[in-house]
C-alpha positions in Angstrom: 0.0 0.0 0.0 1.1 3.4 -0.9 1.4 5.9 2.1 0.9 9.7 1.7 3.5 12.5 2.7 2.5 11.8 5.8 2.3 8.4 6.7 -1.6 7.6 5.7 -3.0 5.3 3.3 -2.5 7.2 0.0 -5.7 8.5 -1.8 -4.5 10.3 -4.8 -2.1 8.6 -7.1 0.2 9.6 -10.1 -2.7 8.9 -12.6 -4.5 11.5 -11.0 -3.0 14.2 -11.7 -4.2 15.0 -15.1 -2.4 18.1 -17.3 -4.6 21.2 -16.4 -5.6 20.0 -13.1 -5.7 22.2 -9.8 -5.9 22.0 -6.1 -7.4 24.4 -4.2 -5.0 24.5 -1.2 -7.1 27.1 1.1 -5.7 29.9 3.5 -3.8 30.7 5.5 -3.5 34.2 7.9 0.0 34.9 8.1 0.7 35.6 12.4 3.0 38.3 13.1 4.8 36.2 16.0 5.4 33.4 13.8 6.5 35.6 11.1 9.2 37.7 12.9 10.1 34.2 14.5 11.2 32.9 11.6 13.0 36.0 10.6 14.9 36.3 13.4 16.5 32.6 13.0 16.7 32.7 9.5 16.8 35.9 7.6 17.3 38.3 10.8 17.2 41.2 8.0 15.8 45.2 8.8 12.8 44.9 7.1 11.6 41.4 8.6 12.1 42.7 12.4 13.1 46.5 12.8 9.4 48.3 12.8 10.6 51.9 12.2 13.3 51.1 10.1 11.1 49.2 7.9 8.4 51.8 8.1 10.9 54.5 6.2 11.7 51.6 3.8 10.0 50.9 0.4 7.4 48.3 1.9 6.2 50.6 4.5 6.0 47.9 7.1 7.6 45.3 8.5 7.4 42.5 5.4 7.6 38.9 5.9 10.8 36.7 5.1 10.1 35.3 1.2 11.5 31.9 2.7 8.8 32.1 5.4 6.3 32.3 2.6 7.6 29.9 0.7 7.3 27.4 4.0 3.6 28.6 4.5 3.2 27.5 1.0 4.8 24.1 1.7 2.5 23.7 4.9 -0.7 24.3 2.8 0.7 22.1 -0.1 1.1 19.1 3.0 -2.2 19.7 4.2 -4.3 20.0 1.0 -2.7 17.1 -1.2 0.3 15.7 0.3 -1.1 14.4 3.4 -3.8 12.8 0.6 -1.0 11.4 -2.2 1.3 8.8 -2.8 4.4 11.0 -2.6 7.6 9.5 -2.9 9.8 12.9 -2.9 10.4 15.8 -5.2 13.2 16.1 -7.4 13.7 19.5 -6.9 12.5 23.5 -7.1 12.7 25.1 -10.9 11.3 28.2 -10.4 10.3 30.4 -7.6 9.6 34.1 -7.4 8.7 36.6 -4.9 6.0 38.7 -7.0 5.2 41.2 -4.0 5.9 41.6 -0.1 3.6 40.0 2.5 2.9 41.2 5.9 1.3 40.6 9.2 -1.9 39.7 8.8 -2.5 39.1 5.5 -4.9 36.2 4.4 -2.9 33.7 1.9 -4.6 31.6 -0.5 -3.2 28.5 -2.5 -3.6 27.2 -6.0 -1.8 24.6 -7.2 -1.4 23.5 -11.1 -0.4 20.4 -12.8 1.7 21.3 -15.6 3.1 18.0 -17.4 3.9 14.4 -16.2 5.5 11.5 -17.2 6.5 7.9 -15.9 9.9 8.2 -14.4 12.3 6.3 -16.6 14.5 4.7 -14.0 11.8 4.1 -11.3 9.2 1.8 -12.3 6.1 2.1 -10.3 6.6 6.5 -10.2 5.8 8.8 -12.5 7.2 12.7 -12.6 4.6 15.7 -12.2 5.6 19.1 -12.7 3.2 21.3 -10.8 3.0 25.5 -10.6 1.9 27.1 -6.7 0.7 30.3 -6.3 -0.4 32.2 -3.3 -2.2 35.3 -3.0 -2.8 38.1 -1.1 -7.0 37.9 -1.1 -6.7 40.9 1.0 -5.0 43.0 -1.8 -6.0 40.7 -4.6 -2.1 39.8 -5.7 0.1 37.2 -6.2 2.9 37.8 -3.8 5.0 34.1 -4.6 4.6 31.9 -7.9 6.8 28.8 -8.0 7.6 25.3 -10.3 8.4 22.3 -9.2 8.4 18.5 -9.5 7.3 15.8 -7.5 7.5 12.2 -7.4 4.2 10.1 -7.2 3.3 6.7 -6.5 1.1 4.6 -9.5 -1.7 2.4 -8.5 -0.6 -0.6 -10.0 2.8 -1.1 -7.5 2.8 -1.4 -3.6 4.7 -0.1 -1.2 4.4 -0.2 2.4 
């Protein structure tokens, strides 16, 4: 039996993700504590922490880290279809922008796209999917990150345990 990204029986296979397809992958409201946590371990930068400083900058406020949002992303991608699919792992990131700053606050929403697949040559049993994420500010009606990347899924035909 295939497992999902996180350990359940797997529900959405390979096969299912059809060119054109999306996932709705909901919202999120981005919390200022958690936000200026993150900055201050991993991108301890001016305008993720310093209030006035950040206020006299180009943003206006303090903004959140673009690798925080990228990891809110990667939480709603988990909830909405890994925790679902037969994911084996993801060969890797192509693409990712940061179209617009994000801040405290803000409600994030999640689309994700399948853009192309194909069996994987040298793993029988997977197939390659290359998907495009988005999140938006609903708040201020924007994209503020667009990415492309590739996953790994399990087929139906081939267990695994």
């Amino acid at each position: 039996m295939w497992r999902s990204g996180t350990g359940e029986t797997a529900t959405i296979f390979y096969e299912d993700f059809t060119i054109g397809r999306e996932f709705d992958l909901g919202s999120t409201t981005v919390d200022d504590t958690e936000m200026r946590g993150f900055a201050g371990r991993f991108d301890p930068q001016w305008y993720h922490l310093d209030d006035e400083l950040a206020a006299a900058g180009s943003f206006g406020a303090v903004t959140a880290s673009g690798w925080f949002t990228a990891s809110l992303f990667m939480r709603m991608y988990t909830d909405a279809v890994l925790s679902r699919a037969a994911a084996d792992a993801s060969p890797g990131l192509e693409e990712l922008r940061w179209l617009a700053p994000v801040y405290a606050g803000d409600e994030l929403t999640g689309r994700l796209t399948v853009l192309d697949r194909s069996p994987s040559q040298s793993r029988p049993g997977l197939g390659t999917v290359k998907l495009s994420g988005v999140l938006a500010a609903a708040n201020r009606e924007t994209a503020v990150l667009s990415m492309r990347f590739r996953g790994w899924f399990g087929m139906r035909g081939p267990q695994r345990t």
